[in-house]
N, C-alpha and C positions, 0 to 999 in steps of 0.2 A: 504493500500500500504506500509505503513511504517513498519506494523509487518512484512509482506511478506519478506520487506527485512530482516528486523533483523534476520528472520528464517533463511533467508537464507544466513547470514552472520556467525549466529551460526553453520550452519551446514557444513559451508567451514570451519571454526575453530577447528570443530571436528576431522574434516578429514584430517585438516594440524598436528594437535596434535596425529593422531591413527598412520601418514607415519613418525612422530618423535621417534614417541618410537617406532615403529618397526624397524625404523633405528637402532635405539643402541641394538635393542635384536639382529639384525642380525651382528653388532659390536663384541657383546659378544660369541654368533658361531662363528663367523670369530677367536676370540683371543682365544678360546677355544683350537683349533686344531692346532694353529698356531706353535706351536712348535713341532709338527712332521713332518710338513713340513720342519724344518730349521735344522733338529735334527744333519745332519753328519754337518753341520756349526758349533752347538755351542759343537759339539766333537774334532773340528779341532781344534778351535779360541779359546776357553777358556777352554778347557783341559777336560770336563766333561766326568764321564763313564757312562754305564747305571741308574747306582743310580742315579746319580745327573740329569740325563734327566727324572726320573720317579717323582722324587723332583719337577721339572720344571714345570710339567704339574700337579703335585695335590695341589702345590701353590695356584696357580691360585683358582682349588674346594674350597680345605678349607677354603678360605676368602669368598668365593663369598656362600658358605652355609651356614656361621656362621651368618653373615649378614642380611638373611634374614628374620627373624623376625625385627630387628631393621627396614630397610628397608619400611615394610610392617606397622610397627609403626607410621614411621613419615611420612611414604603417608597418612595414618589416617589424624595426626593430623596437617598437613602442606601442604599437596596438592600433587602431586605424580612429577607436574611438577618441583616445585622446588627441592626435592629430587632427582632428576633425575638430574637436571642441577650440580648440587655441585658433585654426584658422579660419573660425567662423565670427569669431571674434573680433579678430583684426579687415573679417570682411565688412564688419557693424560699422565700424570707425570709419572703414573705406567713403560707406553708404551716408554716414554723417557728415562725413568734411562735403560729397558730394550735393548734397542738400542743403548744403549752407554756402556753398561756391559762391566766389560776387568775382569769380573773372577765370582766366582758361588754366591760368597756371594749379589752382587750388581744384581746380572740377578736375582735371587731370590726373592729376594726383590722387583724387579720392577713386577715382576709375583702373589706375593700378594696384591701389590698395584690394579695392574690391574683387579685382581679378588674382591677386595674389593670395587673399584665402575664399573666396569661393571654387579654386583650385582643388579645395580640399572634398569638392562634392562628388567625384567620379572615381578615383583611383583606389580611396580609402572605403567606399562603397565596396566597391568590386571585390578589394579584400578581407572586409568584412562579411562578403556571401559566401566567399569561397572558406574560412574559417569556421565559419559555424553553420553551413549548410550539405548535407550530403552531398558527395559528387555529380550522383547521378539524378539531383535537379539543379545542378549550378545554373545550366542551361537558361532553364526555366524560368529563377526568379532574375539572372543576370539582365535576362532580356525584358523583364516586366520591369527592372530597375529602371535601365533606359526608357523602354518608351514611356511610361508614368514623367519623366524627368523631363520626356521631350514636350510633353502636355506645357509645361512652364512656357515656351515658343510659344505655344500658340495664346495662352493665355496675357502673355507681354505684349499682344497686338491690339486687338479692341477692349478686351477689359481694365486694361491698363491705361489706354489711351481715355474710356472714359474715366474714372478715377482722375486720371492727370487735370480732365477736362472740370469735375466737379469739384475737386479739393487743391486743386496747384500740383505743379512737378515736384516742389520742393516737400511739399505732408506726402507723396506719395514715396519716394525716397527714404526719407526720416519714419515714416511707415515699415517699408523693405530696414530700416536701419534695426529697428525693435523688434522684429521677426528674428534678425541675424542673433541678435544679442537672446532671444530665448529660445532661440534653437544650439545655441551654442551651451547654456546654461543648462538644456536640456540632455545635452550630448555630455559635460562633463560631470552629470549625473549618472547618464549610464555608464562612465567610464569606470566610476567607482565600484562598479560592480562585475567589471572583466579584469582577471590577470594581466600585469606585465608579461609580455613577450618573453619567453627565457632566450637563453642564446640558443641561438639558431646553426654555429657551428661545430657542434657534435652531431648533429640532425645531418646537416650538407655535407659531412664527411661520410655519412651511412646509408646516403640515398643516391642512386643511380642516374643520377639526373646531370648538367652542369651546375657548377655551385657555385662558380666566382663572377663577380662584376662584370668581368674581363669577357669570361665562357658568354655571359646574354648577352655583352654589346656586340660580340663576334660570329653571337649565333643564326646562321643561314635564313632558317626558317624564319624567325623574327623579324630581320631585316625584310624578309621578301612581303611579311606580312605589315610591317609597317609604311611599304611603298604601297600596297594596297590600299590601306585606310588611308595616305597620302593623295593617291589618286581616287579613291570613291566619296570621299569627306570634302576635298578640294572642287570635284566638281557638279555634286550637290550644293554645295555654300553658292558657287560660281551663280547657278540656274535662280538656285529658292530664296536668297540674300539678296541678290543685286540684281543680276541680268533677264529674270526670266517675266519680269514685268512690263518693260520695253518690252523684251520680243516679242511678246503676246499681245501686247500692244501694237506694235508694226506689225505686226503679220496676215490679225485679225480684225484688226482699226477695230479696237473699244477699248474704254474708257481705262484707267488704268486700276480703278476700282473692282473694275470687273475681272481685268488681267491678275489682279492679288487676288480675287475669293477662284481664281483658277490655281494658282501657285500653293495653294493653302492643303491643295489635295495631295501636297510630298510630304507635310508632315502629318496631315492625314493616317497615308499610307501608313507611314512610319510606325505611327503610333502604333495603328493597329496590326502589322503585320510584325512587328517586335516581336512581343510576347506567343505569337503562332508559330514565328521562325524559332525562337527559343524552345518552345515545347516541344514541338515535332524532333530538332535534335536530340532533345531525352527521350523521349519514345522510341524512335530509332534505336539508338542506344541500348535501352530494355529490353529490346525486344531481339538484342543480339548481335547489333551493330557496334563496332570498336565506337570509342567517343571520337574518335579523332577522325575516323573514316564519314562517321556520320556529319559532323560538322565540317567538314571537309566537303562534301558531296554539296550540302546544301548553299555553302559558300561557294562553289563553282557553277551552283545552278541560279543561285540570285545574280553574278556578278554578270554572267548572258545575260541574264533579263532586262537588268541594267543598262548593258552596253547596247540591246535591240533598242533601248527606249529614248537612245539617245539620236539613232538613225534618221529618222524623219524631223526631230528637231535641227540638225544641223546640216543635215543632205535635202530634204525635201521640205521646207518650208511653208505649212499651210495644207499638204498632202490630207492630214485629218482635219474633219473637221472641226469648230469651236467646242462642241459639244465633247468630242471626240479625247479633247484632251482633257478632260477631265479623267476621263478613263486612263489616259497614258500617264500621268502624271501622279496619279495614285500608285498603280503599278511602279512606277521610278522610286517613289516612297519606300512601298511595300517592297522593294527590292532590295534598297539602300538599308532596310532595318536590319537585314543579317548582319550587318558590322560587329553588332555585338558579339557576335560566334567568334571573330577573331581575337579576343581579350579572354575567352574561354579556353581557343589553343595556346594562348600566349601562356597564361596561367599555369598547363598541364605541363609547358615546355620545362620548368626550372619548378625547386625545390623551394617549397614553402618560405624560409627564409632569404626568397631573392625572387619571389612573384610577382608584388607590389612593382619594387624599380622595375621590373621586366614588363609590366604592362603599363607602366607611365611612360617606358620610352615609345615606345606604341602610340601611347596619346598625344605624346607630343607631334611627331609626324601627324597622325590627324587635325589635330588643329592648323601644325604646318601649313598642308595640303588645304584648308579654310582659309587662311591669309592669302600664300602666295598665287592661286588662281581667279578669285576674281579681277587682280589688276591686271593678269596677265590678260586674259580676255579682253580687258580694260584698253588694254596695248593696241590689242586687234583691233578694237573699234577702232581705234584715235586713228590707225593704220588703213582700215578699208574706207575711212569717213573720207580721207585726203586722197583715197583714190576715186572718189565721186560715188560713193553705194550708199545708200539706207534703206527706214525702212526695216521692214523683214528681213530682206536679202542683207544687207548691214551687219544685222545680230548672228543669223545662223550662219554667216562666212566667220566671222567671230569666235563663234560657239563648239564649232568645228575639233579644236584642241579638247575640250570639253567631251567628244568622242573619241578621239585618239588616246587617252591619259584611262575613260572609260576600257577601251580593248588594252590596252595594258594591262591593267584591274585584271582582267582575267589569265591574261598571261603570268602573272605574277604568284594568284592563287594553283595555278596551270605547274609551276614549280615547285613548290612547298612541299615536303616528302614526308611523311610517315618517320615519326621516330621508332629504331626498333631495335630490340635485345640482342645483344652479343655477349655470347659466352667469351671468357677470358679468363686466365690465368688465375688473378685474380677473385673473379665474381661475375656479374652482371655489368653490364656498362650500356650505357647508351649511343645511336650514332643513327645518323638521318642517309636513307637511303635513295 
């Protein structure tokens, strides 16, 4: 009777600690977008042009990228919760100095802060399911983590923008500031009730796995999978961030209102096709399938579907019709949501004590691949514009890289090999085939 309970006190603890960090991934959504929302506010209130509002919003990335190995370090070696609790804290402060800005230098500032512990909403997460959740549904709740998280997106767009509109940018801010400070308060509550980490190198000496620093920055498969989430994360942001409103706009002449509630259906997808790509991998799985085979198979079958979906955006322009992409663009969504599957192999690649780094350097390239390709496209335009194109034809000559970096995507997973047992002198060892 008394296990019974304890089981079942651990497994309410679990599940108080999986709705905590998804809290703050969906935190991190939410402040991510927050500033296109408020955009003609802080052009009125503190004088900014478009530089300075493009400033605004990669603040925030390039803290919250650099980040993330450190991050993924000290969920290692300190427990995911208490990292969590300390940089959500210092995300509060970020969100305060930003709501109180009276010019670019001090809004700037609060915008790297913010990105430097809302950092702490993805990696420390990840290692937190994988710690305290069976194997054989990491799958499952990793990908319900994410798309719950990605909810934050969508909800940083009109709900947010009225909010801004009925109470000011700045209570709306100072709002997000007081959220951060009790979820952080919340989280250094559950910390006290999880062990310290022990050291983790008697563990990495007994496990078949790679175990140094060194072994995951060098390792094959990682890299090939972080050029993946490089190119699949890069040209998503590219389409559903920036370009894909123009183009739907040119292509289809409406309004651009009309072109966003089309755009809306890749996070849509997202959302909803997450947690089905997640599941289906663990059923797989159960039912007989290596983890790795299975999550493998379904990441070389979303990453086609992906790369089909980019075909008539950038080769035939206008080919379907308005209606039409509705339907394709949810599909791109729901394509792009197996991401998550890649932070599941990354995970399995390396030994508990070196899974965090190993899946923050992963994130970093995804975010990567978010910055560097919308200017690149950006390039094209400025390029096809001076050769006399717009328009539709403008964007999808443009968009084009955006298909090529897609077929990559697949070539990439197309490499990635199966880690597998070798006998040795020794013992068991591992090596990628």
């Amino acid at each position: 009777m008394q296990d019974r309970q304890r089981i079942d006190a651990s497994a309410r603890l679990r599940l108080v600690g999986f709705v905590l960090f998804v809290a703050i991934y969906f935190l991190s959504f939410l402040q991510r977008v927050a500033v296109s929302v408020v955009a003609d506010n802080l052009v009125l209130e503190l004088g900014l042009d478009s530089v300075a509002l493009g400033f605004m919003s990669s603040g925030f990335f390039i803290s919250y990228a650099v980040l993330q190995p450190a991050l993924g370090f000290l969920s290692d070696k300190l427990g995911p919760e208490r990292v969590s609790a300390v940089a959500v804290f210092v995300a509060a402060i970020g969100s305060f100095l930003f709501a109180g800005a009276r010019g670019f230098t001090s809004a700037f500032l609060g915008r790297i802060i913010m990105g430097a512990g809302l950092a702490a909403g993805f990696i420390p997460g990840i290692k937190f399911i994988a710690l305290n959740f069976p194997p054989q549904v990491f799958s499952t709740y990793n990908s319900l983590f994410i798309a719950i998280g990605n909810i934050g997106a969508l909800m940083g767009a009109a709900p947010l923008a009225w909010l801004a509109t009925a109470a000011g940018w700045r209570q709306v801010f100072t709002g997000l500031a007081v959220v951060a400070l009790l979820l952080a308060g919340l989280c250094w509550i559950f910390a006290t009730k999880q062990p310290i980490p022990e050291q983790q190198d008697q563990d990495m000496d007994s496990y078949d796995k790679p175990s140094s620093y060194l072994d995951v920055i060098m390792n094959r498969n990682l890299q090939l999978l972080s050029f993946f989430l490089f190119a699949r994360y890069g040209t998503q942001m590219a389409f559903q961030a920036l370009w894909g409103v123009p183009y739907i706009s040119g292509v289809y002449e409406v309004s651009p209102t009309s072109a966003a509630a089309v755009i809306t259906m890749i996070a849509t997808g997202y959302v909803i096709g997450a947690p089905v790509v997640g599941r289906l991998a663990d059923v797989l799985a159960a039912r007989g399938m290596d983890a790795f085979t299975a999550r493998w198979n379904i990441l070389l079958g979303t990453a086609v579907c992906y790369f089909l979906t980019w075909v008539p955006i950038a080769l035939d322009p206008g080919f379907l019709s308005f209606r039409a992409m509705y339907v394709l663009l949810f599909i791109m969504g729901a394509a792009a949501s197996s991401a998550g599957l890649v932070y599941s192999i990354a995970k399995d690649l390396f030994p508990p004590g070196v899974s965090g780094f190993a899946t923050g350097l992963v994130n970093v390239m995804s975010i990567m691949g978010g910055a560097v390709m919308p200017p690149l496209v950006g390039w094209f335009i400025r390029l096809f514009t001076a050769r006399g194109l717009e328009g539709g034809g403008l964007y999808s000559n443009a968009l084009v890289p955006c298909l090529v970096f897609a077929a990559l995507g697949v070539g990439f997973i197309l490499m990635v090999r199966k880690p597998v047992e070798e006998s040795s002198g020794s013992g068991i060892k591992r090596s990628e085939n």
